[in-house]
N, C-alpha and C positions, 0 to 999 in steps of 0.2 A: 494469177497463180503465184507470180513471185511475194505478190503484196502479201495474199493469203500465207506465206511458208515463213517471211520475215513476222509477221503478227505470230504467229504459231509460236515460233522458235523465243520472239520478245515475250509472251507470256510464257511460256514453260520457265526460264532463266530468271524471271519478275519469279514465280511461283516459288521454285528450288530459293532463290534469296531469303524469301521473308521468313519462314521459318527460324532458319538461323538466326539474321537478326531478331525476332519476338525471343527467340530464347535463350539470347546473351544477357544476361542481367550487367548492368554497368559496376563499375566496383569504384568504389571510392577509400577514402580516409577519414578515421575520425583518431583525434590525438587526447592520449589522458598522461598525464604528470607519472613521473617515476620518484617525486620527491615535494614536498611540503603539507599542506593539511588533509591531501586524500591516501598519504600513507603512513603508515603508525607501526611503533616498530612490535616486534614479534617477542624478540628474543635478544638478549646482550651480555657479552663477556668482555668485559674494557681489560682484565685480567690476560686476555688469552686473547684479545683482538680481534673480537670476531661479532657480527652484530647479524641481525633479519628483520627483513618488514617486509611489510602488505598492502601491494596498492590497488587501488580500485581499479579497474581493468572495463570491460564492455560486455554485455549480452551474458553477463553470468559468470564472465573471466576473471580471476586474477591475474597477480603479479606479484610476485616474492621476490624480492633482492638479497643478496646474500652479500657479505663484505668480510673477509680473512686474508690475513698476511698483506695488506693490500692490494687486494685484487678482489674485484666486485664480479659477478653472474647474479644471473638471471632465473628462476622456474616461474613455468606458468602454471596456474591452476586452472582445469576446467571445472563449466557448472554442477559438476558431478565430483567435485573436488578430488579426483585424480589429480598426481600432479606431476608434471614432465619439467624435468630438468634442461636447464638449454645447455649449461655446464660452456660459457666463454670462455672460461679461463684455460679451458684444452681444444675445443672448437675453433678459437679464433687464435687469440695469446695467452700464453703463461706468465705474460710482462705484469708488473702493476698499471692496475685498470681503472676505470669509472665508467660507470654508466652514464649515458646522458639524460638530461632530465626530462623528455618525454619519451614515448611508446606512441609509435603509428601502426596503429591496426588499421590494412586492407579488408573493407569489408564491403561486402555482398547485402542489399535491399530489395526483399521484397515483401511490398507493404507495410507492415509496422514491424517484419520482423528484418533483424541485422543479424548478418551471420558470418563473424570472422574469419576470413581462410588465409591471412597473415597477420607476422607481426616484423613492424622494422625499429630494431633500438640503433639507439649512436652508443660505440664501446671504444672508448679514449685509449689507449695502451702506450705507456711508458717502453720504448724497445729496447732501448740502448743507455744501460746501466751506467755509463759515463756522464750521461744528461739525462737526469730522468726529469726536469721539465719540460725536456721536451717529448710531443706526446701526435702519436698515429691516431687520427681519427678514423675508423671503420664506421661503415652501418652495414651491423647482422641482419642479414634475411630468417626469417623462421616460419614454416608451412605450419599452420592449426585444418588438421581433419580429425573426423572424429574417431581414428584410433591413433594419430601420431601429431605430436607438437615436436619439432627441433630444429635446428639450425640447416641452413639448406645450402647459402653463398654467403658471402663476405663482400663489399663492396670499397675495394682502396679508396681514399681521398682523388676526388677528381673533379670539375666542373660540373659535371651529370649525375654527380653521385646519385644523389636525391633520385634523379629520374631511374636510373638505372635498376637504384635500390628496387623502386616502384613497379618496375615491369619485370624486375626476376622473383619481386612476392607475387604477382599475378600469375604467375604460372610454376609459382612454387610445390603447386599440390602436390603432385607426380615425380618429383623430382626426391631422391635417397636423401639420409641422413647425413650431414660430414659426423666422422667420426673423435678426428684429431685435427690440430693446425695443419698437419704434414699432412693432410689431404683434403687440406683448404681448396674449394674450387672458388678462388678468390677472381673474381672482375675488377674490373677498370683499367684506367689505360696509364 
């Protein structure tokens, strides 16, 4: 009887598991350039200091950079050419910025098809006006569903960053908009 109630009990628990697992799809990374021959600029005013382009992005994505007063952001385009602003330069800093030169989209495979549910950029920022070569590196988190693309967390310069970045885009979906710096819900240590 006991043997029979431990078998019983290891199959039901074996049963309740595998579900879940079959229905986690794994997420991975694939990285595309923010700068050289797959982006092309849009639009330029050397007059007024203000420039736009358009990088090739994944599954249908763009990617638009914006550059004024010195300070670089971000919009995404989706395959429906909506377009959502990530708007860095009040989400993360108002300093002068840069982009860094790749885009890591978190994304989701199943079978031939990829289906982005983040995006991680590196955003350089200048803080402290007294030294502005010296420079904060962040990597912005940003949720893509398909009615909201924007910025979710902020990840300080740390050790882990990279990781970190990586598993607050996995579970970015769910998570609010930041609106401003001053309610940056920044991580790291």
């Amino acid at each position: 009887m006991h043997h029979f109630v431990l078998r019983l009990l290891t199959t039901v628990v074996c049963s309740l598991a595998l579900p879940a697992y079959a229905a986690s799809t794994p997420i991975d990374s694939i990285y595309t350039p923010l700068e050289g021959s797959s982006c092309k600029p849009i639009e330029e005013n050397a007059e007024e200091g203000w420039a736009k382009g358009r990088c090739d992005g994944i599954a249908g994505y763009k990617l638009d950079w914006m550059e004024g007063d010195l300070r670089q952001s971000l919009n995404v385009i989706a395959p429906d050419a909506k377009e959502f602003p990530l708007e860095l330069w009040s989400t993360v800093s108002s300093g002068f910025s840069a982009l860094g030169d790749k885009a890591e989209w978190r994304v989701q495979k199943a079978g031939k098809k990829t289906t982005p549910i983040a995006l991680i950029v590196r955003f350089n920022v200048s803080e402290n006006p007294d030294q502005p070569e010296k420079t904060t590196s962040y990597l912005t988190v940003s949720k893509i569903t398909a009615n909201e693309i924007c910025v979710t967390d902020v990840v300080k310069p740390s050790a882990d960053a990279n990781q970190q970045a990586r598993d607050l885009a996995d579970a970015a979906t769910d998570k609010p908009c930041m609106k401003n710096s001053e309610e940056q819900p920044t991580s790291g240590k």
